[in-house]
C-alpha positions in Angstrom: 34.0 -21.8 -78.8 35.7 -19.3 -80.9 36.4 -19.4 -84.5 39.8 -20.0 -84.3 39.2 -22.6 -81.8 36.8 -24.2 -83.7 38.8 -24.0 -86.5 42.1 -26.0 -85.0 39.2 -28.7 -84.0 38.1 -28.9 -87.6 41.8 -29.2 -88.7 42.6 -31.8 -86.4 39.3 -33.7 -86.7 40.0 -33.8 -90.8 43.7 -35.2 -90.0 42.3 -38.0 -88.4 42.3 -41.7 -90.3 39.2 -42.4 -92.1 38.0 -44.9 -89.5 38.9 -42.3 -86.5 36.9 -39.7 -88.9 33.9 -41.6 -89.1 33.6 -42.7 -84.8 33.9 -38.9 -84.3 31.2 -37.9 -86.8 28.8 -40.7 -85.2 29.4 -39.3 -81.9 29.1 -35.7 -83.3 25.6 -36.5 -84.9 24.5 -38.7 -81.8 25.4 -35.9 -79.3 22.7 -33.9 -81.5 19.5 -36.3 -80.7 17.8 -35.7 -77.7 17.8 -38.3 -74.7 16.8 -41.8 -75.8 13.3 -43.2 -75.3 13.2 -45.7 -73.1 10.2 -47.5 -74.6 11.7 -47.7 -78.6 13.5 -51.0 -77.8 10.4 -52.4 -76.6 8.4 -50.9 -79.6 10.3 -52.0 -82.1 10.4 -55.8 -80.3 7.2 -55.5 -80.7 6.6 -54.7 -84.2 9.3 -57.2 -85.4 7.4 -59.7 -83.4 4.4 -58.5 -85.1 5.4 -58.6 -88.7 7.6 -62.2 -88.3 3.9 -63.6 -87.1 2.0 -61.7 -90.1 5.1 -63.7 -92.4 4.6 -66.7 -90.8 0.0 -67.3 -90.8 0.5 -65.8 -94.5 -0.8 -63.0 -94.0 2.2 -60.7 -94.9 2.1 -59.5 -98.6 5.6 -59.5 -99.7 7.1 -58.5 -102.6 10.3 -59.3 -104.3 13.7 -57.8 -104.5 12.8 -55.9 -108.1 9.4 -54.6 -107.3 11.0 -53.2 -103.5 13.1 -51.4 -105.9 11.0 -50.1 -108.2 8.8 -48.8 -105.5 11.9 -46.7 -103.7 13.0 -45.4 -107.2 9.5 -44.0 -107.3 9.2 -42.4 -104.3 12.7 -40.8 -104.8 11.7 -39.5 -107.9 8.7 -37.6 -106.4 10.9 -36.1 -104.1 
Protein backbone atom coordinates (compact mmCIF):
# COMPACT_ATOMS: atom_id res chain seq x y z
CA UNK A 1 0.00 0.00 0.00
CA UNK A 2 1.38 3.37 -0.63
CA UNK A 3 1.60 6.29 1.62
CA UNK A 4 -1.01 8.13 0.27
CA UNK A 5 -3.12 5.19 0.22
CA UNK A 6 -2.43 4.40 3.56
CA UNK A 7 -2.94 7.65 4.53
CA UNK A 8 -6.75 8.12 3.09
CA UNK A 9 -7.28 4.61 5.14
CA UNK A 10 -5.97 6.28 8.30
CA UNK A 11 -8.29 9.33 7.54
CA UNK A 12 -11.28 7.46 7.06
CA UNK A 13 -10.62 4.89 9.82
CA UNK A 14 -10.25 8.03 12.45
CA UNK A 15 -13.67 9.45 10.99
CA UNK A 16 -15.37 6.51 12.00
CA UNK A 17 -17.72 6.58 15.44
CA UNK A 18 -15.98 5.51 18.40
CA UNK A 19 -17.70 2.15 18.54
CA UNK A 20 -16.97 1.58 14.57
CA UNK A 21 -13.21 2.78 15.72
CA UNK A 22 -12.83 0.29 18.30
CA UNK A 23 -14.36 -3.18 16.00
CA UNK A 24 -11.69 -2.09 13.37
CA UNK A 25 -8.84 -1.79 15.81
CA UNK A 26 -9.85 -5.35 17.31
CA UNK A 27 -9.78 -6.72 13.90
CA UNK A 28 -6.61 -4.84 13.05
CA UNK A 29 -4.68 -6.23 16.22
CA UNK A 30 -6.36 -9.77 15.68
CA UNK A 31 -5.33 -9.95 12.03
CA UNK A 32 -1.63 -9.59 13.64
CA UNK A 33 -1.71 -13.07 15.86
CA UNK A 34 -0.89 -15.96 14.14
CA UNK A 35 -3.46 -18.86 13.47
CA UNK A 36 -5.29 -19.94 16.74
CA UNK A 37 -4.26 -23.01 18.65
CA UNK A 38 -6.59 -25.45 18.61
CA UNK A 39 -5.82 -26.99 21.93
CA UNK A 40 -6.05 -23.38 24.15
CA UNK A 41 -9.78 -23.80 24.67
CA UNK A 42 -9.21 -27.16 25.95
CA UNK A 43 -6.28 -25.86 28.17
CA UNK A 44 -7.75 -23.31 29.70
CA UNK A 45 -11.06 -25.76 30.41
CA UNK A 46 -8.81 -27.46 32.02
CA UNK A 47 -7.02 -25.24 34.26
CA UNK A 48 -10.36 -23.47 35.24
CA UNK A 49 -11.52 -26.90 36.12
CA UNK A 50 -8.41 -27.35 38.00
CA UNK A 51 -8.38 -24.22 40.16
CA UNK A 52 -12.48 -24.27 40.86
CA UNK A 53 -11.58 -27.98 42.49
CA UNK A 54 -8.36 -26.54 44.38
CA UNK A 55 -11.22 -23.61 45.70
CA UNK A 56 -13.57 -26.08 46.43
CA UNK A 57 -11.22 -29.27 48.81
CA UNK A 58 -9.58 -25.98 50.40
CA UNK A 59 -6.77 -26.18 49.11
CA UNK A 60 -6.62 -22.85 47.11
CA UNK A 61 -4.85 -19.96 49.10
CA UNK A 62 -6.86 -16.93 48.33
CA UNK A 63 -6.38 -13.64 49.07
CA UNK A 64 -8.59 -10.70 49.28
CA UNK A 65 -9.47 -7.82 47.10
CA UNK A 66 -6.72 -5.35 48.97
CA UNK A 67 -3.80 -7.65 49.18
CA UNK A 68 -4.53 -8.74 45.09
CA UNK A 69 -3.96 -5.11 44.75
CA UNK A 70 -1.16 -4.52 46.60
CA UNK A 71 0.62 -7.32 44.98
CA UNK A 72 -0.14 -5.84 41.16
CA UNK A 73 0.99 -2.33 42.42
CA UNK A 74 4.16 -4.01 43.26
CA UNK A 75 4.92 -5.74 40.38
CA UNK A 76 4.12 -2.63 38.34
CA UNK A 77 6.40 -0.68 40.20
CA UNK A 78 9.38 -3.06 39.46
CA UNK A 79 8.65 -2.66 36.04
Amino acid sequence: MSGTALEKVRSEALNLPEAERAELAYNLVASLDGPPDSDVEQAWDAEIMRRLSEIESGTAKLIDRKEFRRRMRARMNRS
